[in-house]
BAPA-733590 format. One record per atom (N, C-alpha, C): residue in three letters; x, y, z negated. Coordinates in steps of 0.1 Angstrom, whole numbers, plus 5000, padded with zeros to 4 digits. Layout:
BAPA-733590
ALAXYZ
...
//
This chain:
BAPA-733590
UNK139705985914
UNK138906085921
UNK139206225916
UNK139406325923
UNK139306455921
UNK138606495915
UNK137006475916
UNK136006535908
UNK135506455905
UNK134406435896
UNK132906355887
UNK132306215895
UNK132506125902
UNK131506075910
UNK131305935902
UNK131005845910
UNK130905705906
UNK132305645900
UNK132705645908
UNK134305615907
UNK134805675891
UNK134305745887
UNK135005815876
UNK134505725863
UNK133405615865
UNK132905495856
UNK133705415855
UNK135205405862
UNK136605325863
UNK136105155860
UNK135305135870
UNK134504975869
UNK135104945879
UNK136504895881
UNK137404845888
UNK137404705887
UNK138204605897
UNK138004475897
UNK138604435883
UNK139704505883
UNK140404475877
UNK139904495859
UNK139204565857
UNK138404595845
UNK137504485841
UNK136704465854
UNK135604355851
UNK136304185849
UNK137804155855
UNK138104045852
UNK138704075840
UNK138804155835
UNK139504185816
UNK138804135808
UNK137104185815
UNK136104235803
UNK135804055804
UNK135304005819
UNK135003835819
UNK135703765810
UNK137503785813
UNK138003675804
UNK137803705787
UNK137603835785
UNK137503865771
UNK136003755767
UNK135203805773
UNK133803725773
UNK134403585771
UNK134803555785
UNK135203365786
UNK136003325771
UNK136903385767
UNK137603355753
UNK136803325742
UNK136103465740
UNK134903425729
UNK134403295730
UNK133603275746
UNK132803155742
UNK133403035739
UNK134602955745
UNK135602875743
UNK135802915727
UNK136102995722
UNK137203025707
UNK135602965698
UNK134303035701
UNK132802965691
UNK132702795695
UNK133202745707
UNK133002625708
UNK133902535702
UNK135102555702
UNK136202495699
UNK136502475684
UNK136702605680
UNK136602615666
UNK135402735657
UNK134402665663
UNK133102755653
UNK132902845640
UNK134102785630
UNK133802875615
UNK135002925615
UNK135702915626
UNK137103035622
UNK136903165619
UNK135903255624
UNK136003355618
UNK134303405611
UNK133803305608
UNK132603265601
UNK132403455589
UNK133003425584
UNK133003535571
UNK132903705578
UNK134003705585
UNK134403805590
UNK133303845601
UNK132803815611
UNK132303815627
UNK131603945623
UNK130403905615
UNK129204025617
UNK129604125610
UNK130204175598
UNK131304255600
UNK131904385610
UNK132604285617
UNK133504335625
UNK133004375641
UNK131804295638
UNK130904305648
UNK130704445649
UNK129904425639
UNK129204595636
UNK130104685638
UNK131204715636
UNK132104825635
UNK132804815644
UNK133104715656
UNK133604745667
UNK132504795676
UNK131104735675
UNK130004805684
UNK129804945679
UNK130205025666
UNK130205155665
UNK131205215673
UNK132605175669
UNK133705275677
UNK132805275690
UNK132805135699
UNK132805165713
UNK131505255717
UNK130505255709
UNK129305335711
UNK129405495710
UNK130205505701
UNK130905685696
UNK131705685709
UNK132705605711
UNK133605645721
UNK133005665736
UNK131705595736
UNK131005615745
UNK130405735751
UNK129105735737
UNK129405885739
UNK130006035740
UNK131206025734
UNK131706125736
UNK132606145750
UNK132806015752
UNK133606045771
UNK131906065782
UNK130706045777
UNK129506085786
UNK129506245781
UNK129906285768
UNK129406415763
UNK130906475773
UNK132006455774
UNK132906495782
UNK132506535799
UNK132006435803
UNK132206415817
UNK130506515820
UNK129706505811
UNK128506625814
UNK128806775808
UNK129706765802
UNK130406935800
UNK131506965809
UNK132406845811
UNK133206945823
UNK132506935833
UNK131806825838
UNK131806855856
UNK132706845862
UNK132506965872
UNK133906915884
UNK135106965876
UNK135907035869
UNK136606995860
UNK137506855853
UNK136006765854
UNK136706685847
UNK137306575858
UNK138506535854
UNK139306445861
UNK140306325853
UNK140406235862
UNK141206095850
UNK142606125854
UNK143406205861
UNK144506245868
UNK145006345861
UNK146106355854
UNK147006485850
UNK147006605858
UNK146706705861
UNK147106775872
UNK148706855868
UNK149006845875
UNK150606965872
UNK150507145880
UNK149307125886
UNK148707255890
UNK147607275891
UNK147307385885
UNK145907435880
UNK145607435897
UNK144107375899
UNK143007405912
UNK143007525909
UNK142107505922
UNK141407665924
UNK140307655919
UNK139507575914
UNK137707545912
UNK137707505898
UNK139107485888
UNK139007465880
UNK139007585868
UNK138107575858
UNK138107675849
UNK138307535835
UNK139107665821
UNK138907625812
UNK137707575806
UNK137407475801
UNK135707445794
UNK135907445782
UNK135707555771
UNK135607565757
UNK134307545751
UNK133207485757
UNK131807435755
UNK131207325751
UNK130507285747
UNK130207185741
UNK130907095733
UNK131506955736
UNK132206835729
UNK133606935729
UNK133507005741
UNK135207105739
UNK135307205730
UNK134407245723
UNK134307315721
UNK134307285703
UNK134307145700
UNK134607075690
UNK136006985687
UNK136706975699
UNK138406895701
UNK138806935714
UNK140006915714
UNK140506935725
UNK140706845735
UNK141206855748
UNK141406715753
UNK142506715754
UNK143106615752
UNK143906505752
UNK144706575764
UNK145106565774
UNK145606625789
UNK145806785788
UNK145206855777
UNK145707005776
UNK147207015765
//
């Protein structure tokens, strides 16, 4: 999409059958073999549910500072409705596409 909308949540079919089979593997890999990663799980738990939560927020703190601005597309020419955004989360890193 061009600008901000639903679509920009990238909750494609194809995402949700990633995220299912990721799910489906878990439950098979705890049934099959239960103490394989016994030691490790809560751990690694924890610290992958941080990245994804930071990462979370910072593409919400993105997508409410640019606005229409913000887009999942490279552009190779500047719009006309687009301005630089040096505010907020931008205003702390750069993006990535500049």
């Amino acid at each position: 999409p061009e600008q901000l909308s639903f679509e920009s949540a990238l909750l494609t079919r194809q995402y949700m059958a990633a995220m299912g089979l990721g799910a489906a593997e878990y439950v098979v890999e705890r049934a099959v073999v239960p103490g394989l990663r016994a030691r490790t799980e809560r751990p690694m738990l924890a610290v992958g549910l941080a990245v994804v939560l930071i990462g979370e927020a910072v593409r919400k703190l993105a997508w409410l500072t640019a606005r229409v601005a913000f887009t999942h597309k490279i552009q190779l020419r500047r719009r006309p409705e687009h301005t630089l955004v040096t505010s907020g989360i931008y205003g702390q890193c750069r993006h990535p596409g500049y």
